[in-house]
C-alpha positions as CSV (number, residue, x, y, z in Angstrom):
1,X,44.9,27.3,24.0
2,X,42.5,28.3,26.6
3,X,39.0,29.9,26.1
4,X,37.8,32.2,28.9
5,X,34.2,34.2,29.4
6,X,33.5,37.4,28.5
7,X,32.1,38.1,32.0
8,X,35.8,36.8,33.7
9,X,33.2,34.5,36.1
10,X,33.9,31.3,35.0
11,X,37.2,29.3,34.7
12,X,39.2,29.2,32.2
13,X,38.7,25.8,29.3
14,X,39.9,23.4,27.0
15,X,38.9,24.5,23.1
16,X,36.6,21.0,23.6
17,X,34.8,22.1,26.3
18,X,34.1,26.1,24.8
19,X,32.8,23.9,21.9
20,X,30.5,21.6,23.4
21,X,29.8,24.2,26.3
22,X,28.7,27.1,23.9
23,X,27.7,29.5,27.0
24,X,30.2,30.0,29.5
25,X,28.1,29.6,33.2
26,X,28.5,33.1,34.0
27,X,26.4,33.5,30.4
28,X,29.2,35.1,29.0
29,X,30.9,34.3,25.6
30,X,34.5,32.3,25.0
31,X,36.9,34.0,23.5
32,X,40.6,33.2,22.8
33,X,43.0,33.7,25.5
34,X,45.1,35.2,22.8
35,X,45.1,36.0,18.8
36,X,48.0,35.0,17.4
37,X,49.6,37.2,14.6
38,X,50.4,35.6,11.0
39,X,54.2,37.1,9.8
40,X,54.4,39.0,7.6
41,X,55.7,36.8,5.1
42,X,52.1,35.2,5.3
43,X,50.4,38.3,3.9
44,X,53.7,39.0,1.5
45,X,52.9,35.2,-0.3
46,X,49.3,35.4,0.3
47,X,48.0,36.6,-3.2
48,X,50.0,33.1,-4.5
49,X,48.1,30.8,-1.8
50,X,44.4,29.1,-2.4
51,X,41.4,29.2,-0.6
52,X,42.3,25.8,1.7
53,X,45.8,26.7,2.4
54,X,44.9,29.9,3.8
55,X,42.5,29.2,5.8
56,X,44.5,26.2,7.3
57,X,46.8,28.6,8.2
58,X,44.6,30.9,9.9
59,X,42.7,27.6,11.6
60,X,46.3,26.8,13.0
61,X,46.6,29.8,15.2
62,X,43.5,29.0,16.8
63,X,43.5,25.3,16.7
64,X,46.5,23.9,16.3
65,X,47.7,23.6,19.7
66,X,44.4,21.5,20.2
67,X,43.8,19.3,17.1
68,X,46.8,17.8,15.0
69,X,47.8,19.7,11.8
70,X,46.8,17.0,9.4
71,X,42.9,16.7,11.1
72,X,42.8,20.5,11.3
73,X,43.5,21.0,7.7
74,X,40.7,18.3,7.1
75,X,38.1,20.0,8.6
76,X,39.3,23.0,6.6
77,X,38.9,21.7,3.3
78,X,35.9,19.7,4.3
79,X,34.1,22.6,5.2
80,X,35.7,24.7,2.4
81,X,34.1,22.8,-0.6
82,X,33.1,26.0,-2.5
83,X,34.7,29.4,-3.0
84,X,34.0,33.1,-1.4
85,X,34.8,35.1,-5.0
86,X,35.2,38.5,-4.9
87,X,33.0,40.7,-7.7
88,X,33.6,44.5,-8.8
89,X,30.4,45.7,-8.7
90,X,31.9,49.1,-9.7
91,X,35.1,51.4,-9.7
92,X,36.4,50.7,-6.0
93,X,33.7,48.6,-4.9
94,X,33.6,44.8,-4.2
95,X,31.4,42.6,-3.4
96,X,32.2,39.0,-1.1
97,X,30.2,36.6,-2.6
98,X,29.5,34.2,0.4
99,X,26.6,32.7,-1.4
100,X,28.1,29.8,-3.2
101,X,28.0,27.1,-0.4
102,X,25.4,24.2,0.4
103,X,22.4,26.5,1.8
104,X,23.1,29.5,-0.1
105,X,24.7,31.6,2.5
106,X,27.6,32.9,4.5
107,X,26.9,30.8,8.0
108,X,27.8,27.4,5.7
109,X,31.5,28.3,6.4
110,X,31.0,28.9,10.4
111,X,28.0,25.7,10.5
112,X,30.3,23.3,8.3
113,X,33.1,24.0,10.1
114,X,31.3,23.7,13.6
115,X,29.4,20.4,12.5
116,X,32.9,19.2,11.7
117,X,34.9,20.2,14.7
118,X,32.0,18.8,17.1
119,X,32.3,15.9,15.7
120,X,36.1,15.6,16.0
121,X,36.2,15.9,19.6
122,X,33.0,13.4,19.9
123,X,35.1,10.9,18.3
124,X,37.9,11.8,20.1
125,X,35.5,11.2,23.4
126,X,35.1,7.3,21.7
127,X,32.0,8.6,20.5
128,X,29.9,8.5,23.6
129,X,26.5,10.3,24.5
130,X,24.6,12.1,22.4
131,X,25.1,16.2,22.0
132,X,22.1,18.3,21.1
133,X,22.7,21.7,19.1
134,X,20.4,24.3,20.0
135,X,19.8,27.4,17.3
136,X,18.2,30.5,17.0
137,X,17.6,31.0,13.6
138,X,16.5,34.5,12.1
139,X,17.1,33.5,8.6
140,X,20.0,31.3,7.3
141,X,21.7,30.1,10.6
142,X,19.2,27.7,10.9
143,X,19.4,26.0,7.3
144,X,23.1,26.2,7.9
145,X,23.6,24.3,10.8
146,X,20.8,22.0,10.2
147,X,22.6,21.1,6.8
148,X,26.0,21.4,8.7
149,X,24.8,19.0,11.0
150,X,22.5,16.6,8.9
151,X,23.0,12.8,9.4
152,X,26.2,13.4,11.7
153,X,26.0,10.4,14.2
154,X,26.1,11.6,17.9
155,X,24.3,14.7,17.4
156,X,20.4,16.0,17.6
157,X,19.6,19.7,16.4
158,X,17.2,21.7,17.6
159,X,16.2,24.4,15.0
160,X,14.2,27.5,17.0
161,X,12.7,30.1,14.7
162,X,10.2,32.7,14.6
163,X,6.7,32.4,13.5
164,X,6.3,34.2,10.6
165,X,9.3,35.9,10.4
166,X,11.6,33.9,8.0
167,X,11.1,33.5,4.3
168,X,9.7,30.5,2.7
169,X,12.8,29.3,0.9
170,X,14.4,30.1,4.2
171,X,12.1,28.2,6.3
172,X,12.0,24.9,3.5
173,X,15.8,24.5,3.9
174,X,16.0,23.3,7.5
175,X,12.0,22.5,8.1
176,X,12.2,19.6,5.5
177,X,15.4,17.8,6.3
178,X,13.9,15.1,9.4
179,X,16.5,12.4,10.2
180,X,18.5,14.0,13.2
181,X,17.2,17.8,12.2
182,X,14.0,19.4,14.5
183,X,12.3,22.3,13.9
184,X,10.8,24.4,16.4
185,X,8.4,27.4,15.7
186,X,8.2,29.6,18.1
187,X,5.2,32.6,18.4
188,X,7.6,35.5,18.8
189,X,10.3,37.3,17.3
190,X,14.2,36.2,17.3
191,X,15.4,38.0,20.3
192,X,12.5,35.5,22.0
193,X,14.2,32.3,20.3
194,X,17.5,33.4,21.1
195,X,16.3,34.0,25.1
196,X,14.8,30.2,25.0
197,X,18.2,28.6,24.0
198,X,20.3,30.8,26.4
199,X,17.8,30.2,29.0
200,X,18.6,26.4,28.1
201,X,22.1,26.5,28.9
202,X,21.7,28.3,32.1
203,X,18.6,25.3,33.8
204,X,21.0,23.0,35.9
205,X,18.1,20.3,35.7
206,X,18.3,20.7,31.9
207,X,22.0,20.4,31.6
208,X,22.3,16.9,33.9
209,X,19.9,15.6,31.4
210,X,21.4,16.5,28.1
211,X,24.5,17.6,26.7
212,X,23.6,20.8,25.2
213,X,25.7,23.4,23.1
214,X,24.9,26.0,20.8
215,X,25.3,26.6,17.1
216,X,24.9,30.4,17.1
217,X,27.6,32.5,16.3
218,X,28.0,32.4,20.5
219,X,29.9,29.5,19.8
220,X,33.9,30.0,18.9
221,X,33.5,27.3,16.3
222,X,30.9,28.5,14.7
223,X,32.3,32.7,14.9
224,X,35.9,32.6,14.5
225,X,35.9,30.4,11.2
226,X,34.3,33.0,9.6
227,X,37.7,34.9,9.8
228,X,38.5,32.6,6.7
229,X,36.7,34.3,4.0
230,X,38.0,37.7,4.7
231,X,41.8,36.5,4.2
232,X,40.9,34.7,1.1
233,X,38.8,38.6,0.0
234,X,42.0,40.4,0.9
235,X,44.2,37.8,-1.0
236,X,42.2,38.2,-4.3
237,X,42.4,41.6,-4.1
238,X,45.9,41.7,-3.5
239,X,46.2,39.6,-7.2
240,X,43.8,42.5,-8.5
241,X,46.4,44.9,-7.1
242,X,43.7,46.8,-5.1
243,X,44.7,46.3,-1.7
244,X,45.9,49.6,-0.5
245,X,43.4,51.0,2.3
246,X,40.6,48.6,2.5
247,X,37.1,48.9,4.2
248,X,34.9,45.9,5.2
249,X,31.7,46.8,5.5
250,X,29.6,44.1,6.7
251,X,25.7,43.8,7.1
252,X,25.3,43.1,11.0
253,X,22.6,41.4,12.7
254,X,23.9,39.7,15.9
255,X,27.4,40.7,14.9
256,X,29.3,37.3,14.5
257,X,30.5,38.3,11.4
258,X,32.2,41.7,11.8
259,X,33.5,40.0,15.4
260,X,35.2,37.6,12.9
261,X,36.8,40.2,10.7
262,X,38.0,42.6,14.0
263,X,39.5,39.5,15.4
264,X,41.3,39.0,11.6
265,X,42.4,42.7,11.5
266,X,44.0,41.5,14.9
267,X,45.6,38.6,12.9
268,X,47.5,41.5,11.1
269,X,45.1,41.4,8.4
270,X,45.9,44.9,6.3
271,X,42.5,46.5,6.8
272,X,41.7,50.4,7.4
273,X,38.4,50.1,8.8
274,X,35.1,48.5,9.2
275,X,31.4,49.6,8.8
276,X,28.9,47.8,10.6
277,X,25.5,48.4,8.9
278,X,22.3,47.9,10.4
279,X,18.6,48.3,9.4
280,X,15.9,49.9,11.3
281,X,17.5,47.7,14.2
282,X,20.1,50.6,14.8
283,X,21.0,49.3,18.1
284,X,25.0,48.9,17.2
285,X,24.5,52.6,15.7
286,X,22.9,54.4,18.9
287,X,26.1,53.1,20.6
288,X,28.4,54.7,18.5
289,X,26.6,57.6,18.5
290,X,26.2,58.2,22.5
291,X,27.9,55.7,23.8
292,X,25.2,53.7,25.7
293,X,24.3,50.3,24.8
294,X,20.2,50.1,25.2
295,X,19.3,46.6,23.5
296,X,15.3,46.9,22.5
297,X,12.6,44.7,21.0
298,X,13.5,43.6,17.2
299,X,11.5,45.8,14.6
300,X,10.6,43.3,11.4
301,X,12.3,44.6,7.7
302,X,13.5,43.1,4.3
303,X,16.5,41.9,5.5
304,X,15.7,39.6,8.3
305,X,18.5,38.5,9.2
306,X,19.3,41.5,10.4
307,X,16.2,41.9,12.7
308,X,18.0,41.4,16.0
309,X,17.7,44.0,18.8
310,X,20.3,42.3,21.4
311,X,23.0,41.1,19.6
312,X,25.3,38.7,21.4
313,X,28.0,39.4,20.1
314,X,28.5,42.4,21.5
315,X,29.9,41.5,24.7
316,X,32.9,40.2,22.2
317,X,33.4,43.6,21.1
318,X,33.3,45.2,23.8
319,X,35.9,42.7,25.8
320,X,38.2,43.1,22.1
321,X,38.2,47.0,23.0
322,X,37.9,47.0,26.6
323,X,34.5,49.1,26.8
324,X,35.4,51.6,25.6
325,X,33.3,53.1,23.5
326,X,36.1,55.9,22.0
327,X,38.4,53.0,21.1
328,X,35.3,51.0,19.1
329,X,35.1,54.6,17.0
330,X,38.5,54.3,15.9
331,X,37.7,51.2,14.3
332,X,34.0,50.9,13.5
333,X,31.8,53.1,11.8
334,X,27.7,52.7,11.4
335,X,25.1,53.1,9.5
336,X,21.5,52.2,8.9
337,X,18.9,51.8,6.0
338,X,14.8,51.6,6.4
339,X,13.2,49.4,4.0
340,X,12.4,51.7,1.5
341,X,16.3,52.5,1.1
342,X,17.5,49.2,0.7
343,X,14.8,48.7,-2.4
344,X,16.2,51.7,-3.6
345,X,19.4,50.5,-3.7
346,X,18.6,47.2,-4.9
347,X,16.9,48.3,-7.6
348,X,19.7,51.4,-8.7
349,X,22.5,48.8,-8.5
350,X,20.8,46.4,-10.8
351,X,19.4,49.1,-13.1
352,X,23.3,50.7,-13.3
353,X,25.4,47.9,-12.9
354,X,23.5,45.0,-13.6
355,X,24.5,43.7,-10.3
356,X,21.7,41.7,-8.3
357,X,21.9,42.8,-4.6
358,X,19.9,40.4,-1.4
359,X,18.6,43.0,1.2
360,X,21.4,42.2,3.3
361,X,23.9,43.1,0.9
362,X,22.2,46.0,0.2
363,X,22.8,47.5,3.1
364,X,26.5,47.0,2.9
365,X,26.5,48.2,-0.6
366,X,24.7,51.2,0.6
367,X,27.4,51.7,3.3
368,X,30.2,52.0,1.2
369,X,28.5,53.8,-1.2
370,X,27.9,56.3,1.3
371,X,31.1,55.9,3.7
372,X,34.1,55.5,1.4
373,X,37.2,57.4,1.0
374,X,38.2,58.7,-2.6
375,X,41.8,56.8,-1.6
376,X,40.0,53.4,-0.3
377,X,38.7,50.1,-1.8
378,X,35.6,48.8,-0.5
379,X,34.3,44.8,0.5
380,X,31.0,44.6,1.2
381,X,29.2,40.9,2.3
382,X,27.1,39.8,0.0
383,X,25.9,37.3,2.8
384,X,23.2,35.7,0.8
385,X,22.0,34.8,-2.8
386,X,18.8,36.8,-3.5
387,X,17.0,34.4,-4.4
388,X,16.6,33.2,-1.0
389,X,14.4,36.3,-1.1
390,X,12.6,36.0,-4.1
391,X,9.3,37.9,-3.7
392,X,10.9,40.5,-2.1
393,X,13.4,41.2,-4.9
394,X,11.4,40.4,-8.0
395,X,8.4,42.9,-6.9
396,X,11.9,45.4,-6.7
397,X,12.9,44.7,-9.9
398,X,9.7,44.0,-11.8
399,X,11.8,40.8,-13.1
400,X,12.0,36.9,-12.3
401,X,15.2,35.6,-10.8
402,X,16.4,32.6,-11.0
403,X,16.4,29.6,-8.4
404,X,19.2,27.8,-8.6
405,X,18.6,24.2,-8.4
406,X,19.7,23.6,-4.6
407,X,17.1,25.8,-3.5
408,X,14.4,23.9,-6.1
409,X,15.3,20.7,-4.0
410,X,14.4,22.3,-0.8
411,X,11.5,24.2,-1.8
412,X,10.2,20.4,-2.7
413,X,9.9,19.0,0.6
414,X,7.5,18.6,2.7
415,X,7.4,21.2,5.4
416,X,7.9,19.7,8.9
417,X,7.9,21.9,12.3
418,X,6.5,22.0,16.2
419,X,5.0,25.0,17.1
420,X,6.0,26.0,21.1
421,X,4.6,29.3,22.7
422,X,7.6,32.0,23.7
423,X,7.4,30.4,27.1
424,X,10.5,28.9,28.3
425,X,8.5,26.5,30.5
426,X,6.9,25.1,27.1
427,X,10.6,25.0,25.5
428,X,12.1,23.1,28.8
429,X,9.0,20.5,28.8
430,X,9.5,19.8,25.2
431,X,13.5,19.4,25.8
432,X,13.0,17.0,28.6
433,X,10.2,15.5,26.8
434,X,13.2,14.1,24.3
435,X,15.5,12.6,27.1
């Protein structure tokens, strides 16, 4: 299989190379030179498969022509060492628990996954050189990669996340892990960490000093694994006998993750329709509604991880619907919450349901809610365990929630970070400083 650009400016390459590459040159994004559909028989049996065989089988469509079956399906279940449950939080509405993994949050599956396939083709290599990740982190990418990633031999990560902008437990999960794990503060916003490691893989001095790739959800292995969980949603609710006209609706921030599930529904995944929903960074939702694409300075809310004013991944979409903006509406609807509305709905679905929503999740609660078809059944992402927000939540509502014990451990140890100005001269001095 061959991985090309986004941008059609670069040559075509090797799944190896789109991995360790992360950014094409032309500073577009890989993407599959074709998506594969599973038979039908796949989705007829699916309801009787598990968690690892699935996935495995949707792994082998992109992988398989590049790693043997038997080391493929050991990354899967590696990375795959906890479940993405599906919840009814009420009458037609669902929520995909992707909370249960290492760090507490969806981007275990796509970090895990990553850290594991890296790794592969390192070995493959005879293990030689050293690769550093690079990361923008507005929330939980960071503690997933770094945890992805931790004590893996052949591999630095570089952790880059804003100043102020992430919460504590957030910040505690990837600032206190040393060994092969750095942490870089950076005085800005996201869209200013995200610019610094771009930046990075565009410098031809930088790149004929180090090996650099990215862990963002830029990078294919880090992205299309996340494909995985919404097979194994539509599987459970085939064995609840609910599977007639589903909607995703999926919290967006840089837009990985509904990528992911357009690219599944392109599998031949039975889905009706998505709904990307934003906060008060509407930037996916102004495009649907004129059709122009004007990226802006992120705007900080609850649900930070949503706080991203140029996502990415929106040259994927576009290049999965040809630019055209008509086609996108077919598929994808929008919405958007303000702070205010996602407390309100955090603290009505755990008044009425007794169902504890994060502020991410909120928003795709609230988009169903809102969005969904008297004849539909709704999945929303429930991307992150609430407790990850913990101030934020309990002063919503007026109760204590609980911290599970992983996030105890974190909260712990001893916070450990370098604070670089916005500057990509700073970031590029500090880089080469390592070499």
């Amino acid at each position: 299989m061959k991985y090309y650009s986004t941008n059609h400016r670069a040559p075509e390459v090797s799944l190896a190379e789109a991995v360790k590459k992360g950014l094409a040159p032309d500073k577009g994004l890989y993407m599959p030179e074709r998506i594969g559909r599973l038979p039908e028989e796949f989705f007829g049996n699916i309801a009787d498969m598990d968690f690892h065989g699935i996935a495995t089988a949707v792994a082998e469509k992109f992988f398989g022509e590049d790693i043997p079956s038997e080391d493929l399906k050991k990354i899967v279940c590696d990375t795959l060492n906890f479940d993405t449950p599906i919840v009814n939080v009420h009458d037609r509405i669902w929520s995909l628990e992707l909370f249960h993994g290492p760090t507490l949050a969806f981007k275990d599956v796509g970090g895990r996954f990553m850290a594991r396939m890296l790794s592969y083709f390192i070995a493959q290599e005879g293990g030689t050189g050293k690769v550093t990740v690079l990361v923008a982190t507005s929330g939980d990418t960071g503690s997933a990669v770094a945890n992805g990633f931790l004590g893996v031999d052949g591999i630095d990560v570089i952790v880059l996340y804003p100043e102020g902008k992430v919460s504590e437990i957030q910040e505690k999960q990837f600032t206190t892990l040393g060994k092969n794990i750095t942490a870089l503060e950076v005085a800005g916003n996201f869209d200013d960490c995200q610019r610094l490691v771009k930046s990075a893989f565009m410098d031809q001095d930088l790149n004929r000093m180090l090996t650099l790739t990215s862990a963002n959800s830029i990078n294919v292995a880090r992205f299309l694994p996340q494909a995985f969980y919404y097979f194994n949603a539509y599987a459970q609710l085939k064995r609840a006998g609910k599977a007639d006209n589903v909607v995703f609706c999926v919290p967006s921030g840089n837009f990985g993750n509904i990528t992911a599930g357009l690219i599944a529904w392109r599998m031949g995944l039975p889905v009706k329709r998505f709904i990307a929903a934003n906060n008060r960074n509407d930037v996916f939702l102004e495009y649907l509604r004129t059709g122009i694409y004007s990226p802006r300075a992120s705007v900080r809310t609850i649900a930070n991880a949503m706080d991203v004013g140029d996502p990415s991944n929106f040259a994927r979409v576009m290049d999965l619907y040809g630019n055209s903006v008509e086609a996108v509406r077919k598929d994808i609807g929008g919405c958007r919450y303000t702070d205010d509305e996602i407390r309100d709905t955090i603290a009505t679905v755990y008044g009425k349901y007794g169902y504890l929503l994060d502020p991410h999740g909120a928003c795709g609660y609230q988009g169903l809610a809102d969005n969904l078809g008297d004849d539909e059944n709704g999945i929303f992402l429930e991307t992150a365990h609430p407790a990850k927000f913990k101030d934020t939540v309990e002063d919503i509502i007026h109760k204590d929630v609980d911290i599970p014990q992983r996030l105890r451990d974190f909260m712990a140890g001893e916070k450990k970070s370098i604070r670089i100005s916005s500057d990509f001269d700073d970031f590029r001095q500090y880089l080469e400083s390592r070499n």
